[in-house]
C-alpha positions in Angstrom: 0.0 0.0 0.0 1.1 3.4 -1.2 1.9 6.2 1.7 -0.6 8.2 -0.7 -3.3 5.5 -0.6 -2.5 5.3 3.4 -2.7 9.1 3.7 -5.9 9.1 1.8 -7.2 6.2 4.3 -6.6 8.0 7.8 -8.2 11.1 6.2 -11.7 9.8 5.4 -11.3 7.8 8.5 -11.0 11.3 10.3 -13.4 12.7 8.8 -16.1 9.7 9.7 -18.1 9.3 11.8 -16.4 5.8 13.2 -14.1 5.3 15.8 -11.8 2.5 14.9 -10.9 0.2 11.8 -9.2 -2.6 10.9 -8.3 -4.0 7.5 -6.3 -6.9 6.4 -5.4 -6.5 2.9 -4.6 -9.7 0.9 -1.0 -8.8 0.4 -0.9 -9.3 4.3 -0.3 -5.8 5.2 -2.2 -5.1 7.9 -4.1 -1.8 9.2 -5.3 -0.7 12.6 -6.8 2.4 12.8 -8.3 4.5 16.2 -9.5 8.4 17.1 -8.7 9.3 20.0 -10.2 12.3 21.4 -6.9 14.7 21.5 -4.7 13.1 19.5 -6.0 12.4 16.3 -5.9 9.4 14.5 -2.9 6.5 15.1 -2.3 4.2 12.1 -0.5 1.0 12.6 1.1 -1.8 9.9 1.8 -5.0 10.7 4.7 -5.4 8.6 6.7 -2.2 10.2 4.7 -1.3 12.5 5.0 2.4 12.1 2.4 4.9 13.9 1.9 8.1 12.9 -0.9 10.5 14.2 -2.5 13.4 11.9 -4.1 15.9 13.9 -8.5 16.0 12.8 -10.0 19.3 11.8 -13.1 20.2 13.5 -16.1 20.6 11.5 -17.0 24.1 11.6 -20.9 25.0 11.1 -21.2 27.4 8.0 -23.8 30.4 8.7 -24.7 32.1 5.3 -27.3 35.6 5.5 -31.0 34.8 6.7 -30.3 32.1 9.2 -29.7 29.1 6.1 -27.2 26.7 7.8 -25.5 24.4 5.2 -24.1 20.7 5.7 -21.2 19.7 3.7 -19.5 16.5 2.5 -17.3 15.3 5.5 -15.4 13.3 3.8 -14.7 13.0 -0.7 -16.9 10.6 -2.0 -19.8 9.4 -4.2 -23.4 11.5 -2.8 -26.5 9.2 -2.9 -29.9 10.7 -2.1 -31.5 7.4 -0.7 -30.5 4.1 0.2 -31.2 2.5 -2.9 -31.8 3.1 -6.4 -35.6 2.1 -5.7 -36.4 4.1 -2.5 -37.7 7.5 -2.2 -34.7 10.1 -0.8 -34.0 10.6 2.8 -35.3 14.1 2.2 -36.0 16.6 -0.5 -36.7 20.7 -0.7 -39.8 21.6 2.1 -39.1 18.5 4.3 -38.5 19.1 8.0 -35.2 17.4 9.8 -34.5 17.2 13.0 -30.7 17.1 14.6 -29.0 13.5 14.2 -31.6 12.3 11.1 -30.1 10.1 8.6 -30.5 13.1 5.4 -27.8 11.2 2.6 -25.2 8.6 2.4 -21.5 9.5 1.3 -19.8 6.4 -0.5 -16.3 6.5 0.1 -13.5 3.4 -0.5 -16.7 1.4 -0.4 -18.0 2.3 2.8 -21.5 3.8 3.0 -21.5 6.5 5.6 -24.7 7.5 6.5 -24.7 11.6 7.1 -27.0 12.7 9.7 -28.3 16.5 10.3 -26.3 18.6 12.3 -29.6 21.0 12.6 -33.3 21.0 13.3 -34.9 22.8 10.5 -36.1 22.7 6.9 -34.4 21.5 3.8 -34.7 24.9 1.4 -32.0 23.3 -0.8 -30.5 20.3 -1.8 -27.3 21.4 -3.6 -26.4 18.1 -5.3 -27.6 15.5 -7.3 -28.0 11.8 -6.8 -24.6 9.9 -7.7 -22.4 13.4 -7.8 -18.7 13.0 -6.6 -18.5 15.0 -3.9 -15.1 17.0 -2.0 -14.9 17.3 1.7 -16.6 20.6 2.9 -18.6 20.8 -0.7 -22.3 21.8 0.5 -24.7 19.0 0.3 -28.1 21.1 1.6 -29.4 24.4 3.3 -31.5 24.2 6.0 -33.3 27.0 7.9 
């Protein structure tokens, strides 16, 4: 595995929402990963067992004019409205959301990550489309 690739790795796994991960990759290299709450993230390999900790940004809340609050992307990834290409979206323009509801999922390295409000409020905009490629901190909806 590439130190890009690795890099790449403990950077979505900062910017989830999980608190540890392990992966055993076929090669045998091996990957522990944990947050801890001041430190950042620790990333180990079984083959030369090197740690190195990367200090997490904290999401900051964006605030535009009238009170609209936005939620962006947390982490780079694939944006998918619902949780299958058959069901209706987690919600659309008008609905009402309430702090901690389950509003989109973010595919990234082929993990879905569900992405919950960070507001109660209403959806006045949804600002991408279903299956866009997504940055981290792109905004995904408004809410007022």
């Amino acid at each position: 595995m590439e130190y890009k690739e690795i890099k790449q790795l403990m950077k979505d796994m900062g910017d989830s929402k999980l608190s540890s991960l392990d992966i055993e990759f076929p090669d045998g290299v091996k990957i522990s990963m944990a947050k801890t709450v001041e430190s950042g993230l620790s990333v180990v390999t079984a083959e030369k067992q090197i740690a190195t900790t990367v200090e997490i940004p904290q999401k900051q809340e964006i605030v535009i004019e009238d009170d609209t609050k936005v939620i962006t992307a947390p982490m780079v990834g694939t944006f998918y409205a619902s949780s299958s290409p058959n069901k209706p979206p987690y919600v659309k323009q008008g609905d009402k959301v309430h702090k901690g509801q389950v509003i989109c999922i973010v595919e990234a390295m082929k993990l879905m990550n569900e992405i919950e409000s960070e507001f109660d409020g209403e959806i006045v905009e949804v600002c991408v489309k279903d299956g866009d490629i997504v940055e981290y901190g792109k905004p995904l909806f408004k809410i007022k």
